[in-house]
N, C-alpha and C positions, 0 to 999 in steps of 0.2 A: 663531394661525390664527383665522379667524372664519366663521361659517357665516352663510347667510339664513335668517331666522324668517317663515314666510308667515304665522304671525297678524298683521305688524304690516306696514305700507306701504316701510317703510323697512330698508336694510342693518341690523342688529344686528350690534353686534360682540361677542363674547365667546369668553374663551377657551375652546377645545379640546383636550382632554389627546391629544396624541401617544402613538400606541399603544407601549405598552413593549418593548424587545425582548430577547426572553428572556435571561434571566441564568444565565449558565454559569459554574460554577466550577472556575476552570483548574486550580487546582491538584488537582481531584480528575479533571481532562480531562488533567491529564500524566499524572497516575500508572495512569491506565484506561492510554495508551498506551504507557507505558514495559510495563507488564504484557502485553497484547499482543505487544509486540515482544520482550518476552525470553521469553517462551514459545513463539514462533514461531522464535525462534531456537534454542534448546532442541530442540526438534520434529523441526525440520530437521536437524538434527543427530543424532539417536539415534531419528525414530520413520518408518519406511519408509510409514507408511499416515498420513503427516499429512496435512491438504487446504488445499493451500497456497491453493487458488482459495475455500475459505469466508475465511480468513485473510486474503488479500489484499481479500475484500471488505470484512472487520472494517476493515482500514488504512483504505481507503478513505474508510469512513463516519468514522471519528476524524481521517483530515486535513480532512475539509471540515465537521467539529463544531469541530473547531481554529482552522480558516481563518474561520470565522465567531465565536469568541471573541476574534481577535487581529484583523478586523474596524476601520479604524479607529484602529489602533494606528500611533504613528509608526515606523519604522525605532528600534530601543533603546530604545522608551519603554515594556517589559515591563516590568510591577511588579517591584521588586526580590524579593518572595517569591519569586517564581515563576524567578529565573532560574538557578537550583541546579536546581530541576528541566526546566530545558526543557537545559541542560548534559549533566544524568544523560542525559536524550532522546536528544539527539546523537550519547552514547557510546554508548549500547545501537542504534539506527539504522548507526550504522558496524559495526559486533562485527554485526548480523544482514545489513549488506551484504554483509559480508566470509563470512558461511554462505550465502548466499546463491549469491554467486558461485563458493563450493566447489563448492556444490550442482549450478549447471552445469557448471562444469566437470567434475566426475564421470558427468552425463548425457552429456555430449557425448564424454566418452572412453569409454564403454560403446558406445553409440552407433557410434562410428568401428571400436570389437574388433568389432563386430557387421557392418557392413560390410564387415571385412576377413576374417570368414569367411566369409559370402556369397560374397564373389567369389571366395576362394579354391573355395569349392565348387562355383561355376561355371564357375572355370578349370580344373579337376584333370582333364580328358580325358575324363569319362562323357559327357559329349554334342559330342563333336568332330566335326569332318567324316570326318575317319582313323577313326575309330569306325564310322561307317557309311558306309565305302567312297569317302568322297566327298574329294577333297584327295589323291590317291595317286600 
């Protein structure tokens, strides 16, 4: 790159150092998230008061620290240190997919007992029209 120098009349060419851009070390950016995600899976699993929405902002911020270290990278051209751990990733990613998906699933069948007593307590005949005289 070359800038202009107004003390002189003329283009000046000289180089310009390109800003750096931050250096990330993946392998200590997997093991933050593999850690993340098995505690989150953990959680989910045995602690009723986790807070999956602080949690899912944690993911958040480490996929797009991530998405900015690999930045660049060819499709397969992951250093070979690091691909033991971006594997481990993977497996701990699936195992807290799969609590995850428990996890709704259990909401959503409390959820449905829960509307199926509702309306049974809306059907049982306390506020019928036969109740008060109306429908006879």
């Amino acid at each position: 790159m070359s800038i202009y120098s107004p003390s002189s009349q003329s283009l000046t060419l000289r180089p310009v150092a390109e800003p750096a851009a931050p250096t990330i070390n993946l392998g200590a950016l997997i093991g933050r998230i593999e850690e993340a995600i098995g505690e989150e899976t953990v959680s989910i699993r045995t602690d009723i008061h986790f807070d999956i929405k602080a949690s899912n902002a944690r993911k958040s911020r480490y996929l797009y620290e991530l998405t900015r270290a690999l930045k660049g990278a060819r499709e397969g051209a992951v250093p070979v240190e690091h691909r033991d751990g971006l594997i481990r990733l993977r497996e701990k990613l699936a195992d807290n997919e799969a609590a995850i998906r428990a996890h709704l699933s259990a909401v959503n069948e409390v959820a449905n007992l829960m509307q199926n007593v509702i309306q049974k307590a809306e059907n049982d005949g306390t506020y019928s029209a036969v109740e008060f005289g109306y429908g006879r």
